[in-house]
N, C-alpha and C positions, 0 to 999 in steps of 0.2 A: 250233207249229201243224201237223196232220195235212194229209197230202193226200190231198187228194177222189177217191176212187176213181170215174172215171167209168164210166156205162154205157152199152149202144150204144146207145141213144136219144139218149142227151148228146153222144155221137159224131155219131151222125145230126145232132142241131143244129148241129154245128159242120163240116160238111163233112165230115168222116172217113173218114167211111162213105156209102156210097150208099143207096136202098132197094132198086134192083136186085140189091146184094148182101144184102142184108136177107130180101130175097124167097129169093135161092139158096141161104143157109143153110137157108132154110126150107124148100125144094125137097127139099136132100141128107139132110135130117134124115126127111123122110117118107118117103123113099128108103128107105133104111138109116137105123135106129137104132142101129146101132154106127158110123156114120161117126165120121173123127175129127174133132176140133173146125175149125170153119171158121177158113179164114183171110182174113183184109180185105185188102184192098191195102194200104191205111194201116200191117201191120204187127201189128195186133193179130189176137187168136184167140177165137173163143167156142166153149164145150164146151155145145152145145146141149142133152144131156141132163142136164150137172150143171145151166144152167139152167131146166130143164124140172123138175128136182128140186128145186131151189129156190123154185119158186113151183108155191103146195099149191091151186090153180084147175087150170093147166093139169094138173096131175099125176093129178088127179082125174079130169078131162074125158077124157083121154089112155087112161086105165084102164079106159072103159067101150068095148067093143069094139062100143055101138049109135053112137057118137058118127059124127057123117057127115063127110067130107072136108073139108066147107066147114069147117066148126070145127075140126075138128083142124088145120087148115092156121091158124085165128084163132090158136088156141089157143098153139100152136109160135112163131109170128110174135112173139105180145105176149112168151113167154118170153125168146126171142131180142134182142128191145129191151130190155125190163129187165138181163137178162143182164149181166155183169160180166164181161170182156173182160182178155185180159192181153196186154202189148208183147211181138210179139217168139216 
C-alpha cells in the first residue's frame, strides 16, 4: 500500500500547520516571487510557485496583470493549501 502524500490543507486539519502560517507564506509569495519555498514550524516546506504552477486556475488569474490584490492574494492562498509540502 502507498502512502498518501499529504497536502497543507490535510495538514491544516490536523494541526500541523497553522493558518497564520498559511496566510505568511501567502504574504512572502506576493512579496517576492522568487522567495524560497516557505518553511512550517512543523518541518515541512512548500515551493509556492511550483504550487502555483501546479494548479492551472491560479496560474491563470496570476498572469493577468488586471487581476486586483484581493484575488491574487485568494488565488496564491488556495494554491498554497492544495500545495504538496515535503519533510524536512
Amino acid at each position: 500500500m502507498t502512502k498518501e502524500i499529504p497536502s497543507v490543507g490535510d495538514l491544516r486539519r490536523k494541526s500541523e500547520v497553522t493558518d497564520d502560517e498559511i496566510e505568511a507564506a501567502t504574504v512572502a509569495y506576493l512579496k517576492d516571487k522568487n522567495a524560497e519555498p516557505f518553511a512550517f514550524k512543523s518541518g515541512h516546506r512548500v515551493d509556492v510557485a511550483k504550487a502555483i504552477e501546479m494548479h492551472p486556475q491560479a496560474k491563470k488569474v496570476l498572469a493577468d496583470e488586471a487581476t486586483t490584490l484581493s484575488l491574487r492574494r485568494t488565488m496564491v492562498m488556495t494554491a498554497v493549501i492544495m500545495g504538496f509540502p515535503v519533510q524536512g
